[in-house]
VEXDO-833760 format. One record per residue (C-alpha): x, y, z. Coordinates in steps of 0.05 Angstrom, whole numbers, padded with zeros to 5 digits, always signed. Each point is the difference from the previous one (the first is absolute). Layout:
N
XYZ ...
//
This chain:
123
-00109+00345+00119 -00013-00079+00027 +00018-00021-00066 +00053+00030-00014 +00028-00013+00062 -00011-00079-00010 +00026+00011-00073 +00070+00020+00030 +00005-00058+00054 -00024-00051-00048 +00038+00031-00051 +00065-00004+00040 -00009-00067+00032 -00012-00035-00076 +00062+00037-00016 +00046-00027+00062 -00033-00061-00012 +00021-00005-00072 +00069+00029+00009 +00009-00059+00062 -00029-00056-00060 +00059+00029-00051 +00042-00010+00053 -00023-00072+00026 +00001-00021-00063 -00049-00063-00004 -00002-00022+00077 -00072+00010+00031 +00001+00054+00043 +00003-00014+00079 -00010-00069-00037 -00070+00009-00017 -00008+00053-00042 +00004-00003-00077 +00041+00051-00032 +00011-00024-00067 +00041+00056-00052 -00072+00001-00022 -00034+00021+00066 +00063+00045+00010 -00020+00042-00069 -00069-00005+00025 +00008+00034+00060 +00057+00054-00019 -00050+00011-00061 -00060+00011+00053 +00040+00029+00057 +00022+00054-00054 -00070+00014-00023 -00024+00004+00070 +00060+00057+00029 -00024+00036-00068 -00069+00016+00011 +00020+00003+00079 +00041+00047-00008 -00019+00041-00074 -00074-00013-00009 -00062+00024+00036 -00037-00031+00048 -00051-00036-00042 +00046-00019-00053 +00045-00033+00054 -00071-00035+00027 -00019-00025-00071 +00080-00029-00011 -00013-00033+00072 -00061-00027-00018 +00017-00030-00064 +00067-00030+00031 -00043-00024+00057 -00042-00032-00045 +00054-00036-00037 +00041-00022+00059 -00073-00032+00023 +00001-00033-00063 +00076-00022-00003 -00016-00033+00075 -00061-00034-00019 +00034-00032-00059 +00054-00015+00038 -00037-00054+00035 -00028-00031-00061 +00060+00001-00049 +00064+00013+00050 +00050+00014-00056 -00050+00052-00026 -00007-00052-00066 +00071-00001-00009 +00018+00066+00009 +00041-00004+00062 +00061-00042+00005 -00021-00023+00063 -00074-00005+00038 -00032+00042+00043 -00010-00024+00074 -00054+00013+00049 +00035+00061+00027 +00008+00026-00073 -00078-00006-00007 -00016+00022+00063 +00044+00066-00007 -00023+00008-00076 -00074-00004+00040 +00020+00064+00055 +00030+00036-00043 -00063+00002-00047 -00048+00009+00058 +00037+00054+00037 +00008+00034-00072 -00077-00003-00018 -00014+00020+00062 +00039+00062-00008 -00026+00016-00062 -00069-00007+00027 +00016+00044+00058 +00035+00055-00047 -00064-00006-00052 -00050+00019+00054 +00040+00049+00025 +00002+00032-00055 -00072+00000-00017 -00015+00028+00070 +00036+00065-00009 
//
């Protein structure tokens, strides 16, 4: 149930925080937060995957999603510091916060999946 649970908050705050970036437009959130059209599609694309298997999909198909998600996000922040724009992709660069909450969110969704997978060995 933990990761399915953590699939529908993350799920829902990508989505507000994609719906807020279409409506921004290209100014930085609280003025330090990318949200490029590209991040936007990013995270409605992610926060749509994540309130899927949260709210359709078992428990340890909701872990693997979080995982793999986790993983990526853990990537996308690590790049983030070496090539901000994501080598060209993004319209604008990613800042420290960017990284840094790119970083959480793949920690806190590892973790989860590594919390759900034992779990479900146990029983």
């Amino acid at each position: 149930m933990l990761a399915r649970k953590y699939a529908q908050y993350l799920g829902i705050v990508l989505l507000l925080l994609a719906f807020i970036g279409f409506i921004l437009g290209d100014n930085p959130l609280l003025g330090v937060i990318n949200i490029d059209i590209q991040e936007d599609f990013i995270h409605l694309l992610s926060g749509t995957i994540l309130l899927f298997v949260g709210f359709k999909k078992s428990e340890p198909t909701a872990a693997n999603v979080v995982g793999a998600l986790g993983l990526i996000y853990l990537i996308i922040g690590f790049t983030g510091f070496v090539t901000p724009d994501l080598i060209g992709i993004l319209q604008h660069e990613y800042t420290l916060v960017d990284n840094l909450i790119h970083i959480f969110i793949g920690i806190m969704s590892v973790i989860v999946y590594k919390l759900s997978s034992s779990k479900a060995h146990s029983n």
